[in-house]
Short mmCIF file of the C-alpha atoms (twelve columns), coordinates in Angstrom:
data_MODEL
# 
_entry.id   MODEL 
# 
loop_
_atom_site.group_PDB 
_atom_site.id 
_atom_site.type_symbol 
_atom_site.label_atom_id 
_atom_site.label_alt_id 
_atom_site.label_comp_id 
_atom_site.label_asym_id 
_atom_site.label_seq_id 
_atom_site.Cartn_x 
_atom_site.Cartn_y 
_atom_site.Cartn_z 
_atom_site.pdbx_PDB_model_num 
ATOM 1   C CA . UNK A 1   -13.737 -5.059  -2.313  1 
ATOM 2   C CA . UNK A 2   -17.258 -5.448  -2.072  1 
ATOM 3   C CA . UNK A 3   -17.805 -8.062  -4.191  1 
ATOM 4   C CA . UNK A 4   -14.702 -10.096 -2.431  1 
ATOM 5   C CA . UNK A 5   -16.589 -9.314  0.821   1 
ATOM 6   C CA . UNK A 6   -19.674 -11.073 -0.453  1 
ATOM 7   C CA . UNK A 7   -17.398 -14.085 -2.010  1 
ATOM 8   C CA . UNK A 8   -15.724 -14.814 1.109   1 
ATOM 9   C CA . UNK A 9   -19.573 -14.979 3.126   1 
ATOM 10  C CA . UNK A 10  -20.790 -17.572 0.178   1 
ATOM 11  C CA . UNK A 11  -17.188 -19.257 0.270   1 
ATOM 12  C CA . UNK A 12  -17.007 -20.235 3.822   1 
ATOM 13  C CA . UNK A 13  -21.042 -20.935 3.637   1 
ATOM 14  C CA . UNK A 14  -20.382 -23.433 1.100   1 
ATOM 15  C CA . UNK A 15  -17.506 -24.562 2.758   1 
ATOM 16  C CA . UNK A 16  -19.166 -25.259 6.109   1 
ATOM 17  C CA . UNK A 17  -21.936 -27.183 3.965   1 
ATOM 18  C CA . UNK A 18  -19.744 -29.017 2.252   1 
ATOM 19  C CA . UNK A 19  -17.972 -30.138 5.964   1 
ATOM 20  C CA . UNK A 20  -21.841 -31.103 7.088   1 
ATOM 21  C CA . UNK A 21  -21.664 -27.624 9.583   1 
ATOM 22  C CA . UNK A 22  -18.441 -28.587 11.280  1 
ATOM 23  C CA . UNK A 23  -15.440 -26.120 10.828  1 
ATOM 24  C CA . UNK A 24  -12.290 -28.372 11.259  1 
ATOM 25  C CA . UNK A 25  -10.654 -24.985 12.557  1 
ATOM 26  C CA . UNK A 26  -11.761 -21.349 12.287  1 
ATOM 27  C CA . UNK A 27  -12.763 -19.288 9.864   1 
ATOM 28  C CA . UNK A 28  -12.866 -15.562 10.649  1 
ATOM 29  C CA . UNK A 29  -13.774 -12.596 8.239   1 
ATOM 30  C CA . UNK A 30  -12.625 -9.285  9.289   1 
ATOM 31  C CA . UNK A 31  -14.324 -6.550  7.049   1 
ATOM 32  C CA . UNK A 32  -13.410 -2.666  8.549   1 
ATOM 33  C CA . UNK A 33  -13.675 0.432   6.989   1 
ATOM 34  C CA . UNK A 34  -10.585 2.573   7.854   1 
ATOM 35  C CA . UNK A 35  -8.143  1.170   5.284   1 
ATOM 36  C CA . UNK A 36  -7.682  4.783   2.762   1 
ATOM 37  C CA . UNK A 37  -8.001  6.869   5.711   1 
ATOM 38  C CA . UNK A 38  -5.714  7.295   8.731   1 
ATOM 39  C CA . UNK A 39  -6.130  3.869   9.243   1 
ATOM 40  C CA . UNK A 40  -6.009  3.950   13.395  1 
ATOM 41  C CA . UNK A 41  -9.284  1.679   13.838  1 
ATOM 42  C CA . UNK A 42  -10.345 -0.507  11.612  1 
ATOM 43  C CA . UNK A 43  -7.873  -3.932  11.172  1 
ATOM 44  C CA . UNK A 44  -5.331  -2.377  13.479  1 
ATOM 45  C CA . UNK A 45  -8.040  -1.977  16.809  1 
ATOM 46  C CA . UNK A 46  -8.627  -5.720  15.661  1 
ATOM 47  C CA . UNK A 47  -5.460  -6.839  15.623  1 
ATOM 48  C CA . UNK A 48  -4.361  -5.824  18.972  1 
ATOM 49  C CA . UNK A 49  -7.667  -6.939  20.329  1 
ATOM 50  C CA . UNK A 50  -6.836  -9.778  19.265  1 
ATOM 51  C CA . UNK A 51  -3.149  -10.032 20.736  1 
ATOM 52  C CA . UNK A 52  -4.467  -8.767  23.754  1 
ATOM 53  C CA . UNK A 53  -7.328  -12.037 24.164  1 
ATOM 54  C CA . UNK A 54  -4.399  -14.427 23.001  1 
ATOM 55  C CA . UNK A 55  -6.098  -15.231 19.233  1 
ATOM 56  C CA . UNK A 56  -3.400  -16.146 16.742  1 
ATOM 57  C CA . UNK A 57  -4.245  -16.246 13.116  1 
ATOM 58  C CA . UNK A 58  -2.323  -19.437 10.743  1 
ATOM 59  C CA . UNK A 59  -2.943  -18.002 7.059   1 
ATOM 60  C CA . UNK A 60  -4.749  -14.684 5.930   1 
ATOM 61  C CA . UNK A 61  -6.296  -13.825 3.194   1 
ATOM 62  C CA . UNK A 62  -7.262  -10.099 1.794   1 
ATOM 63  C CA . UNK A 63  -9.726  -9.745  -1.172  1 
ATOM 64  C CA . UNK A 64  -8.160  -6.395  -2.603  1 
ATOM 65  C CA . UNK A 65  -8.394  -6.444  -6.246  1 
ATOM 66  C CA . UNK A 66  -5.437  -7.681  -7.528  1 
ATOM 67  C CA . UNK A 67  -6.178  -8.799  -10.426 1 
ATOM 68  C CA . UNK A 68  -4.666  -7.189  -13.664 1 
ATOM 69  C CA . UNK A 69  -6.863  -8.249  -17.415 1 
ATOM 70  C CA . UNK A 70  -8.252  -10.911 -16.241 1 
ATOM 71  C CA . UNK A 71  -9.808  -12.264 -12.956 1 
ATOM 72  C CA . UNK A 72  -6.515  -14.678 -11.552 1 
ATOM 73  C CA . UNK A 73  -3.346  -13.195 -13.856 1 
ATOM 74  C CA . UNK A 74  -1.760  -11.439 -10.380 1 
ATOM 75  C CA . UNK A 75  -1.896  -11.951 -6.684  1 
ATOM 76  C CA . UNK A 76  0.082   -9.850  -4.137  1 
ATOM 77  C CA . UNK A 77  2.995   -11.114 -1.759  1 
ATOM 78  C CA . UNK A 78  3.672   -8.078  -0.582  1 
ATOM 79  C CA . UNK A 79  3.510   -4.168  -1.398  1 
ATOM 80  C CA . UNK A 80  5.376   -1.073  -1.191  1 
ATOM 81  C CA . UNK A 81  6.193   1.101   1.676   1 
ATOM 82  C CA . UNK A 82  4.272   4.717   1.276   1 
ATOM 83  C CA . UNK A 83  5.477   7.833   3.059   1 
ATOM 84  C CA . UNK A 84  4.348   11.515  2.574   1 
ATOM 85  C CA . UNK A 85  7.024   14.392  3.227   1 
ATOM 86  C CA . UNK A 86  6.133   17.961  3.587   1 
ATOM 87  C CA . UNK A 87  9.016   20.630  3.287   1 
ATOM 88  C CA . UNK A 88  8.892   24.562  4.004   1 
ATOM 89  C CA . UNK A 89  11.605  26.574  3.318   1 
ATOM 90  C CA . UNK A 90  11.487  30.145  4.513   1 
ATOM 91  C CA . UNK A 91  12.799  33.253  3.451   1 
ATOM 92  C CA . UNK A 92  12.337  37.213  3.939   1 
ATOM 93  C CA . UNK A 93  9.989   38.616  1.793   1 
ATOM 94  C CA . UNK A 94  10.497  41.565  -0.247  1 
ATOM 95  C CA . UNK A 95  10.237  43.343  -3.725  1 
ATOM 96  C CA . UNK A 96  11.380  41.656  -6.636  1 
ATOM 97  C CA . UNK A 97  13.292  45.145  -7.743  1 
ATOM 98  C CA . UNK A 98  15.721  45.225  -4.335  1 
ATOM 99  C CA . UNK A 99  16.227  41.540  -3.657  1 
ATOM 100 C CA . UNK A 100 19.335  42.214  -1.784  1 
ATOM 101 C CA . UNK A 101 16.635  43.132  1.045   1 
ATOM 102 C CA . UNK A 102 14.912  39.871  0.637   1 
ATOM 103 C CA . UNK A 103 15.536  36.009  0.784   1 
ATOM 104 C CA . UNK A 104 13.822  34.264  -1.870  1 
ATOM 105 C CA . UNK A 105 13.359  30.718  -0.534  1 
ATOM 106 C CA . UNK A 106 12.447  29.375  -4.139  1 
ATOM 107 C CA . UNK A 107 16.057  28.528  -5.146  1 
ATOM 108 C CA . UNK A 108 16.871  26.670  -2.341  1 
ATOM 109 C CA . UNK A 109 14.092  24.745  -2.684  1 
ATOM 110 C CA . UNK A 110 13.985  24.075  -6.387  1 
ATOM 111 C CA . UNK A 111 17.809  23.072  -5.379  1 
ATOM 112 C CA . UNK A 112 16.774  20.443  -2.242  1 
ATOM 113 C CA . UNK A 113 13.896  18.564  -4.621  1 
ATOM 114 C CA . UNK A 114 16.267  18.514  -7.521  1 
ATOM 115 C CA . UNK A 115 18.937  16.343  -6.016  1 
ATOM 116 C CA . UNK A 116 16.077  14.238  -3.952  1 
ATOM 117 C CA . UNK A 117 14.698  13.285  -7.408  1 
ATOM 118 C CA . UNK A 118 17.985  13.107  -9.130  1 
ATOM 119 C CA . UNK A 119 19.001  10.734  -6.672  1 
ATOM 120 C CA . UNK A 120 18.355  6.893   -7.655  1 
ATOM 121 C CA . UNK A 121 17.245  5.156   -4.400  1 
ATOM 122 C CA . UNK A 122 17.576  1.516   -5.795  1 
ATOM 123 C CA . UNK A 123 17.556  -1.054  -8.728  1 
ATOM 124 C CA . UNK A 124 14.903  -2.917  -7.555  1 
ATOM 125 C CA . UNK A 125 14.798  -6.787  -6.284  1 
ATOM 126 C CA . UNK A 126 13.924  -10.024 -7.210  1 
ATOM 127 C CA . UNK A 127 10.695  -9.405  -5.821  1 
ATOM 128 C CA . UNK A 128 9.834   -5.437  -5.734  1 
ATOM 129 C CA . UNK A 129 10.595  -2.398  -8.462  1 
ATOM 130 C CA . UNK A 130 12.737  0.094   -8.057  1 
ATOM 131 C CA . UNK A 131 11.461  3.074   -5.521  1 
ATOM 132 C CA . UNK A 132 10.670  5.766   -6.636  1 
ATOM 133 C CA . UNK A 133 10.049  9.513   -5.611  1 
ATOM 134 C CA . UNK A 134 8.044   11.883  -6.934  1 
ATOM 135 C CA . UNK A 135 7.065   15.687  -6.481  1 
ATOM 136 C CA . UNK A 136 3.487   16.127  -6.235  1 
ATOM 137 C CA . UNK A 137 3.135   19.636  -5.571  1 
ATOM 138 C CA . UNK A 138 5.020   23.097  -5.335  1 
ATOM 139 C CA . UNK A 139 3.577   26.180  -3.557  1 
ATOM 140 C CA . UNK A 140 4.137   29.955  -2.370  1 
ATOM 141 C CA . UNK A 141 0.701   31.101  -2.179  1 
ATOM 142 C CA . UNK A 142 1.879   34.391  -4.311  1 
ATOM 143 C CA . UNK A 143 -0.460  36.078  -6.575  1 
ATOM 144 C CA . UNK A 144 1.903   39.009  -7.317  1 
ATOM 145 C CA . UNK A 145 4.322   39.011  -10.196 1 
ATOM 146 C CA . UNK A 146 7.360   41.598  -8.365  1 
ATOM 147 C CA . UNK A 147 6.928   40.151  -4.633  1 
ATOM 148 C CA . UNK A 148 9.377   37.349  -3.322  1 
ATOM 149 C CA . UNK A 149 7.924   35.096  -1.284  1 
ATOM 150 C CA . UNK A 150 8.767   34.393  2.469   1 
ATOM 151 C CA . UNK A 151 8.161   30.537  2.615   1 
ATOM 152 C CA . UNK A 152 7.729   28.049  -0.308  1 
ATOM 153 C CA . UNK A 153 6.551   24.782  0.509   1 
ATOM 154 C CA . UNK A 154 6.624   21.275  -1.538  1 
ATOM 155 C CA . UNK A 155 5.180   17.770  -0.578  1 
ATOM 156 C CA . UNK A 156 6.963   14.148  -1.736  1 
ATOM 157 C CA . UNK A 157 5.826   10.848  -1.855  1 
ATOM 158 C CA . UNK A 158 7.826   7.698   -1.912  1 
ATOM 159 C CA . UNK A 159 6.955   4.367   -2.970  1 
ATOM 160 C CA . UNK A 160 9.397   1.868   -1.752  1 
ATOM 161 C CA . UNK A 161 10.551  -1.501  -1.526  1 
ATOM 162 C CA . UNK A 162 12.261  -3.684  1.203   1 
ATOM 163 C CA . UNK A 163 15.744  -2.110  0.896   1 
ATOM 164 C CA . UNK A 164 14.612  1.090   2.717   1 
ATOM 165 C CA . UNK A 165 12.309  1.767   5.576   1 
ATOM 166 C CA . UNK A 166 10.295  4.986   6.228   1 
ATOM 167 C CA . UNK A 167 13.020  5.994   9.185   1 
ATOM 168 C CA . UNK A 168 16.256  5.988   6.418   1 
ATOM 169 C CA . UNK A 169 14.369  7.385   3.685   1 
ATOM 170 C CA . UNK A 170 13.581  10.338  6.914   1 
ATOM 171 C CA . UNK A 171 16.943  10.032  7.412   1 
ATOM 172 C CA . UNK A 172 17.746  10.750  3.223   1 
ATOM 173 C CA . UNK A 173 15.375  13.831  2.790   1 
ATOM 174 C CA . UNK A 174 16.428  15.441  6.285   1 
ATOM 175 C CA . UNK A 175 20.390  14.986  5.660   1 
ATOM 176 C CA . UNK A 176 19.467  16.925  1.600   1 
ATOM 177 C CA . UNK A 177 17.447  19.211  3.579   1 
ATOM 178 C CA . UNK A 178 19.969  20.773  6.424   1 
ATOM 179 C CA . UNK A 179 22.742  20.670  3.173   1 
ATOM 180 C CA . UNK A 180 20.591  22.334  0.827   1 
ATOM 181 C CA . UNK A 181 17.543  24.161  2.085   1 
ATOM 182 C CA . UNK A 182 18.970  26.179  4.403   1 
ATOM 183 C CA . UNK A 183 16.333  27.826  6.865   1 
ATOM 184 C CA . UNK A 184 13.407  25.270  6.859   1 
ATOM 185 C CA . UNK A 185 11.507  22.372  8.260   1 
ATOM 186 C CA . UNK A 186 9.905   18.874  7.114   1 
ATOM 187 C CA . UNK A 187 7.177   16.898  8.567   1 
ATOM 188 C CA . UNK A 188 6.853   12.938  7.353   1 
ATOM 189 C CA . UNK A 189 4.105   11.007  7.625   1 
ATOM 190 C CA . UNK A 190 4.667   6.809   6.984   1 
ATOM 191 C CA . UNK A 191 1.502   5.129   5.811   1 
ATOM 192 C CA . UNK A 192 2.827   2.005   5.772   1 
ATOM 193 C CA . UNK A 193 6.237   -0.086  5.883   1 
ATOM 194 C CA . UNK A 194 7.632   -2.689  2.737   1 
ATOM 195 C CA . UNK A 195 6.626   -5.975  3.584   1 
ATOM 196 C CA . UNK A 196 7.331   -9.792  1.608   1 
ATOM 197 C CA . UNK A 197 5.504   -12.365 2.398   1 
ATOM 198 C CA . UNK A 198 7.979   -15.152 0.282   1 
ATOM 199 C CA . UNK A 199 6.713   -17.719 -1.585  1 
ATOM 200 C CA . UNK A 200 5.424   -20.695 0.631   1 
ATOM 201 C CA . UNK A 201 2.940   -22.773 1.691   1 
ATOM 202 C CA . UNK A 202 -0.357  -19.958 1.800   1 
ATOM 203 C CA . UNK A 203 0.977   -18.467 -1.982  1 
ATOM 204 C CA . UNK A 204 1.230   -21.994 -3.465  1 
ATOM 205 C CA . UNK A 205 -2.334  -23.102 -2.401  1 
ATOM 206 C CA . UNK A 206 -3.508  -19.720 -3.283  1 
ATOM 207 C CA . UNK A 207 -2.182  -19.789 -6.768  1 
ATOM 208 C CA . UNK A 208 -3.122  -23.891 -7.014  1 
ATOM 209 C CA . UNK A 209 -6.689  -22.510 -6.646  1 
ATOM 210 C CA . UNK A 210 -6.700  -19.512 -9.149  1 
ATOM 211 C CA . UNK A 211 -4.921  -21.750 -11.808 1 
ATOM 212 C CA . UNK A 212 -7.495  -24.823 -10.718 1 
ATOM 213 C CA . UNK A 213 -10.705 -22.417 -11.905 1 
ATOM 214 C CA . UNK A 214 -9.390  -20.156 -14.198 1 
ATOM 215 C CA . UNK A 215 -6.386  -22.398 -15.680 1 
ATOM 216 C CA . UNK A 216 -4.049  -19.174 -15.087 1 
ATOM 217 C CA . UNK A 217 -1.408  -18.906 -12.651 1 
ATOM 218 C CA . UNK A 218 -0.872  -15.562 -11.041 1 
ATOM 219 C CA . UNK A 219 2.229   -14.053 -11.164 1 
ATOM 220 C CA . UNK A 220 3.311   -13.021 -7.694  1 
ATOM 221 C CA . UNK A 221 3.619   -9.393  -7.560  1 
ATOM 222 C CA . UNK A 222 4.283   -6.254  -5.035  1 
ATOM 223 C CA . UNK A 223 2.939   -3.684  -7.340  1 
ATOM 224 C CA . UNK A 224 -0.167  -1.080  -6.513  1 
ATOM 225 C CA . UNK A 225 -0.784  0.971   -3.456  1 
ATOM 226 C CA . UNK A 226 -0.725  -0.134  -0.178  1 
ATOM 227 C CA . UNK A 227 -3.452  -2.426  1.999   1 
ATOM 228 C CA . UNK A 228 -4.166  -3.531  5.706   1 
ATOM 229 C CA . UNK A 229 -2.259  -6.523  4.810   1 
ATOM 230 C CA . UNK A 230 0.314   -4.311  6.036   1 
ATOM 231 C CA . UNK A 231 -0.551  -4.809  9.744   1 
ATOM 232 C CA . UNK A 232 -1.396  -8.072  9.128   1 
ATOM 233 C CA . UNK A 233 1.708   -9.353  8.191   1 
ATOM 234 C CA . UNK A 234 3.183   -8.896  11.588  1 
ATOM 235 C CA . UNK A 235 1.257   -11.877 12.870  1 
ATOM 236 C CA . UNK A 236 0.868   -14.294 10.069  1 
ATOM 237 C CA . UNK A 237 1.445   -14.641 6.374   1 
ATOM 238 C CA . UNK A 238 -0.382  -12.974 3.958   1 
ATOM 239 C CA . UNK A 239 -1.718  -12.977 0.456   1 
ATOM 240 C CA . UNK A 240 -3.739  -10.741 -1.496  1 
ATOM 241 C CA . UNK A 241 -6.393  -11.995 -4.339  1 
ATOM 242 C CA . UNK A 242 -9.253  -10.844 -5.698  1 
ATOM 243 C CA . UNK A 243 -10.910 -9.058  -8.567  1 
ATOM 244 C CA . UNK A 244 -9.609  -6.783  -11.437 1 
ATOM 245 C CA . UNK A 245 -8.395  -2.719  -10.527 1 
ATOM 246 C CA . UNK A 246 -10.285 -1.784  -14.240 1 
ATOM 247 C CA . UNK A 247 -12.884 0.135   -12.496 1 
ATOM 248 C CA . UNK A 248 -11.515 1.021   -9.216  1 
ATOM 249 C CA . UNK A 249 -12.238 3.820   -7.571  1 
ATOM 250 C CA . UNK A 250 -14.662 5.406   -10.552 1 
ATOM 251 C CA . UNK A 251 -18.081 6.468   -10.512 1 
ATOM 252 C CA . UNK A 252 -19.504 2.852   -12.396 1 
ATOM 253 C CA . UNK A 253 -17.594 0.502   -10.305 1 
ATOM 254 C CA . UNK A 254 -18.222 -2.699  -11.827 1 
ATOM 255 C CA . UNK A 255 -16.984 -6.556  -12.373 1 
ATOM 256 C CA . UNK A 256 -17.995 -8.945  -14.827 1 
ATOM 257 C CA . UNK A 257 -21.144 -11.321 -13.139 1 
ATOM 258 C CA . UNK A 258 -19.092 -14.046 -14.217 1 
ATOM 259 C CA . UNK A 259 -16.287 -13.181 -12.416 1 
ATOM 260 C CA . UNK A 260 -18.350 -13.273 -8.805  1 
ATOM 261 C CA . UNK A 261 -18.961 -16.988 -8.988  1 
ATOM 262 C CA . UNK A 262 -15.671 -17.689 -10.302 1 
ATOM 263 C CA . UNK A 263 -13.529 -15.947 -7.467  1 
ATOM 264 C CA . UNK A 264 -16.142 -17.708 -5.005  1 
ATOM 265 C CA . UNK A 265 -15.403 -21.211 -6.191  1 
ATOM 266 C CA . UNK A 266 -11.563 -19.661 -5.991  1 
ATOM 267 C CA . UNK A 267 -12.094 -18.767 -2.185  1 
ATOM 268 C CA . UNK A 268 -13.799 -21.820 -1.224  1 
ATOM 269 C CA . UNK A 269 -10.903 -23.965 -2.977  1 
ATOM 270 C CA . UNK A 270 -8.348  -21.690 -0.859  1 
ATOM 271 C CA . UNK A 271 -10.711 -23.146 2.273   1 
ATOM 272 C CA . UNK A 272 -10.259 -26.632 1.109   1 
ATOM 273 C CA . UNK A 273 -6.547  -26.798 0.284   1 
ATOM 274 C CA . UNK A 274 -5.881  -24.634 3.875   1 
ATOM 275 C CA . UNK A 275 -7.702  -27.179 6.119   1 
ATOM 276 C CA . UNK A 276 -6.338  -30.464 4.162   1 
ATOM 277 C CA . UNK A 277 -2.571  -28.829 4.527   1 
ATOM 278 C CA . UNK A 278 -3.421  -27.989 8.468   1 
ATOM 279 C CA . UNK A 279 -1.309  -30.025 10.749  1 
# 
């Protein structure tokens, strides 16, 4: 991200040389900080500021690092909804030897996450993979081997596409939860809903500039986590381009030097094509 930060500042410098200083339009960078977190400033405080003052935005950009081997094979139309679901089941607690005085939760909730990830959300579409759900943890907090437990808790996350939306997938877990679970609660949390941008006028000049300085054309993908494209997309198209995931998120972040200047020249082509396709 930071290196598509600096590529966009050189980009639209070179651009506004190139133009002798005169922007035929507007050129905006918006560069938060609040995109892994909670994301409630950052791009969304813009946005509605925006709104709010009247600004519309035409085409949009994002520099995440899309890119798969090598610098231009993938740019992203669109990504994945994310939600997070946390479910307690409780019980009674009581001695392992006289369980007829007890209610072990356990069972009931081995039963609730085995039919949630039994159960095949979709196929896929033309444009997104399948959704999928996955079990990322299972706890009781019990250190003793004859005690059973009076609550055991779980957590899911789902990844999906534009069939579903965070409220029916809700909808899905609580229905399997109240059948199976028995005594027990579940708090969701939705990071972010499915979105498509389809192919059109901002994906073709994007891809027209990748494949213009790197002789590649991207494939147009929906894979990887999610990004503030996902506000943006509710007021103007989006695409997402930049360098490659290799070294994401690990202690020697790093991209090849070449790479910089290429995905510059790639931005300030996007600039060019943009402006001579503006009505």
């Amino acid at each position: 991200m930071k290196v598509a930060v600096a590529c966009f500042a050189v980009a639209a410098e070179r651009f506004l040389a190139d133009n002798e200083g005169a922007c035929p339009g507007s050129i905006s960078l918006l560069i938060t900080g609040d995109e892994e977190g909670d994301a409630v400033n950052g791009t969304r405080k813009v946005l509605e500021w925006m709104k709010e003052r009247g600004e519309t935005i035409d085409q949009c950009l994002v520099g995440e690092p899309t890119s798969d081997q090598v610098l231009g094979d993938m740019a992203k139309i669109g990504r994945r909804g994310s939600m997070n679901a946390w479910i307690s089941v409780f019980g009674t607690q009581g001695h392992s030897a006289y369980p007829h005085l007890a209610d072990n939760p356990m069972p009931r909730l081995l039963k609730f996450l085995s039919a949630v990830d039994a159960h095949v959300l979709d196929e896929g579409t033309d444009f997104f993979p399948p959704s999928n759900l996955e079990i990322t943890t299972i706890d009781v907090g019990n250190t003793a081997t004859n005690v059973i437990p009076d609550r055991a808790e779980a957590r899911i996350n789902i990844r999906f596409n534009d069939r579903h939306t965070g409220a029916s997938l809700t909808e899905f877990l609580d229905d399997k939860r109240r059948e199976l679970a028995g005594d027990s609660e579940m708090k969701v949390k939705i990071s972010g809903e499915a979105f498509l941008t389809p192919p059109g006028l901002l994906s073709d000049i994007v891809a027209e500039a990748i494949r213009g300085e790197t002789g590649t054309r991207p494939e147009l993908s929906t894979t990887g986590g999610t990004s503030d494209a996902r506000f943006i997309k509710d007021f103007c198209p989006v695409v997402e381009f930049g360098m490659s995931n290799a070294t994401a998120h690990k202690s020697d972040e790093c991209v090849p030097l070449d790479d910089v200047e290429t995905l510059t020249r790639i931005y300030q082509a996007v600039l060019d094509r943009l402006f001579e396709k503006r009505p």
